[in-house]
C-alpha positions in Angstrom: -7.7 25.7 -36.9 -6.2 24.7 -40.4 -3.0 23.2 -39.2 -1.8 22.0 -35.3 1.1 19.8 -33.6 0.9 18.2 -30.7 3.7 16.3 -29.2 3.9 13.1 -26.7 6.8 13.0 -25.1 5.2 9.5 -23.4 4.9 7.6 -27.0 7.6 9.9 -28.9 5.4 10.3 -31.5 3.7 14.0 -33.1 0.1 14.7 -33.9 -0.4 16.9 -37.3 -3.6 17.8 -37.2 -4.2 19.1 -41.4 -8.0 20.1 -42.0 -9.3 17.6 -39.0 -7.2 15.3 -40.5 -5.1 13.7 -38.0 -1.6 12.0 -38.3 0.6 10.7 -36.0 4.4 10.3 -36.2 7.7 9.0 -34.8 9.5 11.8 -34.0 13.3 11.2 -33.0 13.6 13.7 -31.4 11.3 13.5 -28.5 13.9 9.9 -27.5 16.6 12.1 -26.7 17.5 11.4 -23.2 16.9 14.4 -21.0 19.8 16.3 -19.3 20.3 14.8 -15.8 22.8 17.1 -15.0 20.7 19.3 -12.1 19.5 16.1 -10.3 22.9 14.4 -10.5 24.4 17.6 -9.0 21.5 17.8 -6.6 22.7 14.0 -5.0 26.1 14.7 -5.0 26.0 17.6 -2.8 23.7 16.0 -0.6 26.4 12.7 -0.4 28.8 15.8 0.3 26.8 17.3 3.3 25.9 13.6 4.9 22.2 14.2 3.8 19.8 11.5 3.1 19.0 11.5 -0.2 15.3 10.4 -1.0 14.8 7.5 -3.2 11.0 6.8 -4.1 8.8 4.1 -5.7 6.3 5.1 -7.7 3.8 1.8 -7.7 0.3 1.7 -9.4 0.0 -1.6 -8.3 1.0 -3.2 -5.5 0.0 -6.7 -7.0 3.5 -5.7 -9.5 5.7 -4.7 -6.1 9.2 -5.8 -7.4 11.4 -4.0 -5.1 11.2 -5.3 -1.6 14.9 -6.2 -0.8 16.5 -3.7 -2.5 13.7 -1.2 -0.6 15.5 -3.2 2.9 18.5 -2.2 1.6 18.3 1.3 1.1 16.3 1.7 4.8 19.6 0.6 6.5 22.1 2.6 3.9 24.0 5.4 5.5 22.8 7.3 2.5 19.5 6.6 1.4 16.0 7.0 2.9 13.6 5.4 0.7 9.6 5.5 0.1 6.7 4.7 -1.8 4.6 7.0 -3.9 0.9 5.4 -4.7 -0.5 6.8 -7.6 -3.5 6.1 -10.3 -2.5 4.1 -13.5 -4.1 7.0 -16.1 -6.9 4.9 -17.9 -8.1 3.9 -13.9 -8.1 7.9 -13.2 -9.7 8.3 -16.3 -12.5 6.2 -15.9 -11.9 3.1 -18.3 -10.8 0.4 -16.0 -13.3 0.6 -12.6 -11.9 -2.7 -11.3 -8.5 -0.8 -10.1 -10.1 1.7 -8.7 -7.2 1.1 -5.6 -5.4 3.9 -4.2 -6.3 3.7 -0.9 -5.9 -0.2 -1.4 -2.0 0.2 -2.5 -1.6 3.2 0.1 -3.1 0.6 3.2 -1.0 -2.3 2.0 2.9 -0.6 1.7 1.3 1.0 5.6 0.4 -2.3 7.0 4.0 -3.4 5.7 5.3 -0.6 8.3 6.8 1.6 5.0 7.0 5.2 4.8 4.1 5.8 1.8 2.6 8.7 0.3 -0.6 9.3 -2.0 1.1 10.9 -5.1 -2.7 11.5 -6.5 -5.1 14.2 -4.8 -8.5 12.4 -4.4 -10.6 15.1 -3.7 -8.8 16.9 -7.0 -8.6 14.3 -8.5 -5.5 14.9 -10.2 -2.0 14.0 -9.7 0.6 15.8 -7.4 3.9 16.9 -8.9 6.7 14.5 -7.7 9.2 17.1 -6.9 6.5 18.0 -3.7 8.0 14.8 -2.1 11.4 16.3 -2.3 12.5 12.9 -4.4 16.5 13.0 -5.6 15.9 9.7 -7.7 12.6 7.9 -8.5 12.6 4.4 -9.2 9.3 3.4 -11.9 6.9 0.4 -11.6 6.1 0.2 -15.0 6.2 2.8 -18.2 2.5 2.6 -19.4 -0.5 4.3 -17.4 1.8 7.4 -16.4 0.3 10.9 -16.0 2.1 14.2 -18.0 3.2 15.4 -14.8 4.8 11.9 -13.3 6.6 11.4 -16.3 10.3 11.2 -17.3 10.3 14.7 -19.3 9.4 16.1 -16.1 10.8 14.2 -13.2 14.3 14.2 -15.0 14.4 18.1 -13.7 14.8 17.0 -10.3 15.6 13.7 -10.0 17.5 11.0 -11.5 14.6 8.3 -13.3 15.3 4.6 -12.6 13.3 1.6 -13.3 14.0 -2.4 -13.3 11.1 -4.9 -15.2 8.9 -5.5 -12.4 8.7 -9.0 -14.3 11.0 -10.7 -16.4 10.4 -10.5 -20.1 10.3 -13.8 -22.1 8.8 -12.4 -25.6 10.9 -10.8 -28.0 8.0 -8.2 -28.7 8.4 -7.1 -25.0 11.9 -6.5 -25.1 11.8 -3.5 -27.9 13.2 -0.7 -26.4 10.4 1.7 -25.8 11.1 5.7 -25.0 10.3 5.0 -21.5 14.0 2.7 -21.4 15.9 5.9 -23.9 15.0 8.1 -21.2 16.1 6.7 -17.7 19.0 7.6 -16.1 20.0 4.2 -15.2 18.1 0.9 -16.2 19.1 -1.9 -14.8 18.7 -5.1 -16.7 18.7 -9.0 -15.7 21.0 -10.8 -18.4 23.4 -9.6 -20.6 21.5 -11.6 -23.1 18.2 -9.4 -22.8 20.8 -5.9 -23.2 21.9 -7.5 -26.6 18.2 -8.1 -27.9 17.6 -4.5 -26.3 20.8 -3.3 -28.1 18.8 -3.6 -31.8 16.2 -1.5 -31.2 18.2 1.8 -29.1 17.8 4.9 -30.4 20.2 5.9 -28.1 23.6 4.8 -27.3 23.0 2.1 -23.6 25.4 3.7 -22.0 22.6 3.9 -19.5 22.3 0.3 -18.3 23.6 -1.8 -15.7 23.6 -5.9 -15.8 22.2 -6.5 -12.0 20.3 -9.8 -12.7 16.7 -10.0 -11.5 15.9 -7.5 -7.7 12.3 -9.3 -7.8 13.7 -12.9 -7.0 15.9 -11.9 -4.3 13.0 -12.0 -2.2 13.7 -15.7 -2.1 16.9 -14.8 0.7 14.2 -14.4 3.3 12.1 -17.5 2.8 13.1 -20.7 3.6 12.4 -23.2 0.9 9.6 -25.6 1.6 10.1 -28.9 0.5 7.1 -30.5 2.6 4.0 -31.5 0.2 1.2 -29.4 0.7 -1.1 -30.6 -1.8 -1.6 -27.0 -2.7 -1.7 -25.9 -6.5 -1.9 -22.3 -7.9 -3.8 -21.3 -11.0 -2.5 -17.7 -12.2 -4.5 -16.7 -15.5 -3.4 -13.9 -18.1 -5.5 -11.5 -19.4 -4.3 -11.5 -22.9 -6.6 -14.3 -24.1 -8.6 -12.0 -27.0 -6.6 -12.0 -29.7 -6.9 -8.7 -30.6 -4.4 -7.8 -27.3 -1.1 -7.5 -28.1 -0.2 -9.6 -24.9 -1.4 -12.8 -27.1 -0.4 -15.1 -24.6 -3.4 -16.4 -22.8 -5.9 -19.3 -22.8 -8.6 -18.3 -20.3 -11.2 -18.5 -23.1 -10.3 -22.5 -23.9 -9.3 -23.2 -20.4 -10.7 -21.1 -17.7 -14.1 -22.7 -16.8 -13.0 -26.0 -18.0 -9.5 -25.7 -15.1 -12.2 -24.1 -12.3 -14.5 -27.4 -13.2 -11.4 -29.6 -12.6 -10.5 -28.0 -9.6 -14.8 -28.5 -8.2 -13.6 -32.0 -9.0 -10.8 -32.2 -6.9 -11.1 -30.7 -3.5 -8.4 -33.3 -2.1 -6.0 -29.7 -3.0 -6.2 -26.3 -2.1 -6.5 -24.4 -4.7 -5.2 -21.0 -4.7 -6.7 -18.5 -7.7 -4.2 -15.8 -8.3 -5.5 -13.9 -11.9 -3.1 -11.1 -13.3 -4.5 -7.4 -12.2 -6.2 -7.5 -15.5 -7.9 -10.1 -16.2 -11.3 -8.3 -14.2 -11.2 -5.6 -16.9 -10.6 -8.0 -19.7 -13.7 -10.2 -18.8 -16.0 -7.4 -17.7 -14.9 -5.5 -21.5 -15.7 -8.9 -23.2 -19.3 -9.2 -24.3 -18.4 -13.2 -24.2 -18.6 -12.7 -20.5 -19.1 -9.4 -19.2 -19.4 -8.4 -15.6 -21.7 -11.1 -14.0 -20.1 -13.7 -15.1 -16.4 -12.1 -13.7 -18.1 -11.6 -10.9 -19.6 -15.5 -10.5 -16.0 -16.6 -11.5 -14.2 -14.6 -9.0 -17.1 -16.2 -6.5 -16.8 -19.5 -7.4 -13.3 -19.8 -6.8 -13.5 -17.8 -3.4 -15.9 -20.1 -2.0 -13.6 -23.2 -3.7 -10.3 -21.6 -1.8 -8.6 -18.6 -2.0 -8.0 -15.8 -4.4 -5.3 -13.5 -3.8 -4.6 -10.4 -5.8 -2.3 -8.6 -4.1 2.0 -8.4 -4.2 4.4 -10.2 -2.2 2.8 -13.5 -3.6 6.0 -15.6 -2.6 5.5 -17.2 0.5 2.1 -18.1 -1.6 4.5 -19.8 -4.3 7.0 -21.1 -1.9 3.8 -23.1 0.3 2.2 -24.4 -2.8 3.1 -27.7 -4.7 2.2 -27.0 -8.3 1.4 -23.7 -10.3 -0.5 -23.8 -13.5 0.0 -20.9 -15.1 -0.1 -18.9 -19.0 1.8 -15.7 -17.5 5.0 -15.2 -18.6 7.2 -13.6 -15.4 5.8 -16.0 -13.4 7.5 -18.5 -15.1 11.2 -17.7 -13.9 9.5 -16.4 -10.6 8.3 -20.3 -9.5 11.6 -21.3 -10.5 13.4 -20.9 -6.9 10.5 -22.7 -4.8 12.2 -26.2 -6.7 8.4 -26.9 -7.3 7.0 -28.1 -11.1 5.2 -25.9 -13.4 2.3 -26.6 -16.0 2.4 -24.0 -18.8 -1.0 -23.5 -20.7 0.7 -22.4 -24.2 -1.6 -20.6 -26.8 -1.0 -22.3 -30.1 -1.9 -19.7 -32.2 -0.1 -16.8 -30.5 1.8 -14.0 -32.5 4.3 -13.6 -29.5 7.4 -15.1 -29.9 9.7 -16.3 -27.3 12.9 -14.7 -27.2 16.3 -16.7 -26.4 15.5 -16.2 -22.6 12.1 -17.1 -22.9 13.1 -20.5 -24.8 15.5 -21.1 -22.1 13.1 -20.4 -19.4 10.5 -22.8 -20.6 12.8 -25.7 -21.4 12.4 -26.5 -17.9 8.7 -26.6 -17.8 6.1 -28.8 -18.9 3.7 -27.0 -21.7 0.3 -28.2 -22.6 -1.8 -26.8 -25.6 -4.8 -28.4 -24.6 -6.9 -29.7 -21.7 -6.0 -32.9 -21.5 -2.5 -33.0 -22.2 -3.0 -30.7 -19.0 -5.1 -33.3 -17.1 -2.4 -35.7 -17.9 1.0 -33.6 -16.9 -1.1 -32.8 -13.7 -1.4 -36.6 -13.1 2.0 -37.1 -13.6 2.7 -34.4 -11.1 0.7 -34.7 -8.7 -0.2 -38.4 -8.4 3.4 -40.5 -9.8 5.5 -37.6 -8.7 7.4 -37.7 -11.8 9.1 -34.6 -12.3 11.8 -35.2 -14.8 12.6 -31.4 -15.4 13.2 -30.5 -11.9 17.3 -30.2 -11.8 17.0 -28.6 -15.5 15.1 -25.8 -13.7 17.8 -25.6 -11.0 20.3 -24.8 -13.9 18.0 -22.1 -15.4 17.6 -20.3 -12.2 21.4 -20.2 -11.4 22.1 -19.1 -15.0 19.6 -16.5 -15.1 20.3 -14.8 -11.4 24.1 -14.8 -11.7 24.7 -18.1 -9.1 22.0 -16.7 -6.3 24.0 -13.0 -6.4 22.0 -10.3 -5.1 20.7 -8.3 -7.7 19.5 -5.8 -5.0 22.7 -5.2 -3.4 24.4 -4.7 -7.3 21.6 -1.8 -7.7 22.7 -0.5 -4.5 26.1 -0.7 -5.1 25.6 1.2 -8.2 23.9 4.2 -6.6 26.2 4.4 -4.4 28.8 4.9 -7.5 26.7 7.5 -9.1 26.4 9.5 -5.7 30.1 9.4 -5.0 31.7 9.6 -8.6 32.6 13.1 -9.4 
């Protein structure tokens, strides 16, 4: 063939294939929001005939669940009847990451949590199942990346009305570019007013489509009383995006990794609690710095030290702990509610930027750019109990989730608009 085009609606962007010659390009066109109007009809009517209408979550990884109130919420609605879809990120379905192999994890931990959950990828097939054979009237999104042709907006839009909220809270400039995923929902609800105005310069479209809720992930925090005892227990959550060839250039694992497990060996008077982002496996096994055995030793060590925990609902975790140390980004506003101090491991060559937010965010934490300005902050910490920052991070945490209003119930509230708005 002398001359093909090929078009991704997922990246918005067309293949001209000229003489083998391949060239991709931004195409407009393909960020047009699709027409809602069928699915919008389609909840209407139902809100007309007292039906449920079925609202579903469609999680690759349960270590990212981010909806767990809100999920409450829409059990005991009148109107809703929520569930969970488990599907395969595509590049685990695939074949290129084997350390999230995890279906039937995700499916057995929503079950064990007494939710209604579904497998939304045929095993035996294995291929992925159309959402519209779960009957769904509005799909809420873990995440935009990973997503097969058949799951996707284009063609879930048909049917049902796309939503999605960060399942963490974006501190990078770089992370808050509107991508196609965000042109296409129906509704995208967004924590701050200040990250819709960053948003606002990259649209495409007009953002007619978002809603100002504040942040559903924290509200978690209603249901756990705040532990103020000492523990002695620290957390150590590392990033994957250490190589700085990743566009995630935020993490340190390759200058501080060994050295902070070494530190810990030293100091069994804590518990130490390993909690790695889902990635970090894949990134060590795919670096020929490390490779598998030595992810595999690492992930041993640490077990046998004290705990590693990789899956979701990490915040009773956070709230019994005393200390996290930490290069993620999310996780930084996450710790915020448990009132407990937080050591940030900063990359001092990194190409992300923190946004407004970010810079806000981190003001009331202490950041360390090498090991022992980290040895000494966790002295200060942990032995003279001098934690200077504390009531600046109570002031970031009102700002930033609207005084301790529910971001949850706002989402609700503003489905039950939509369904009742003609």
């Amino acid at each position: 063939m002398l001359f093909s085009l090929k078009h991704s609606h997922a990246t918005c962007r067309t293949e001209l294939n000229i003489f083998g010659i391949k060239f991709k390009i931004f195409n407009k066109n393909l960020v047009k929001r699709p027409d809602y109007s069928n699915a919008l009809n389609k909840v209407r009517q139902k809100y007309i005939k007292n039906e449920k209408i079925r609202v579903a979550f469609l999680v690759s990884e349960n270590s990212k669940w981010n909806a767990e109130i809100l999920y409450n919420l829409l059990e005991n609605s009148e109107y809703f009847e929520p569930f969970i879809l488990v599907t395969l990120l595509t590049y685990v379905h695939n074949g290129k990451d084997k350390t999230r192999n995890n279906l039937e994890e995700n499916y057995t931990f929503f079950k064990n949590q007494g939710k209604k959950v579904f497998k939304a990828y045929d095993e035996k097939e294995h291929k992925y199942i159309n959402l519209d054979e779960f009957y769904t009237d509005i799909i809420f999104y873990q995440q935009h990346w990973g997503l097969a042709e058949n799951q996707e907006i284009t063609e879930a839009s048909k049917y049902s009305l796309c939503c999605s909220f960060c399942y963490g809270f974006e501190l990078f400039e770089y992370k808050l570019i509107n991508t196609p995923f965000d042109e296409k929902l129906y509704l995208n609800f967004i924590p701050t007013k200040l990250i819709s105005e960053i948003k606002k310069k990259y649209k495409y479209n007009d953002n007619d489509n978002e809603i100002i809720t504040g942040f559903p992930k924290l509200d978690i925090y209603e249901n756990i009383t705040i532990n103020n005892n000492k523990t002695n227990t620290i957390i150590y959550a590392p990033h994957f995006g250490y190589n700085k060839n990743n566009a995630l250039d935020i993490g340190t694992f390759n200058r501080t990794g060994e050295k902070i497990l070494e530190f810990a060996k030293q100091h069994k008077e804590y518990k130490w609690i390993f909690k790695p982002h889902p990635t970090l496996k894949k990134a060590l096994i795919d670096d020929t710095k490390y490779g598998k055995e030595f992810c595999e030793n690492y992930f041993k060590e640490w077990q046998n030290l004290g705990f590693v925990y990789e899956q979701g609902n990490y915040f009773e975790i956070f709230n019994n702990s005393d200390l996290l140390i930490t290069d993620c980004a999310s996780f930084l506003l996450e710790y915020m509610p448990t009132g407990k101090p937080i050591i940030r491991l900063v990359k001092t060559n990194s190409k992300a930027k923190l946004s407004p937010v970010g810079e806000l965010v981190v003001s009331g934490i202490y950041q360390v750019t090498d090991f022992n300005s980290f040895k000494e902050e966790f002295n200060n910490l942990m032995l003279k109990n001098s934690d200077y920052l504390k009531e600046k991070r109570k002031q970031i945490v009102a700002e930033l989730t609207n005084n301790g209003q529910s971001a949850s119930e706002n989402i609700l509230n503003a489905l039950i608009k939509i369904i009742k708005d003609n």
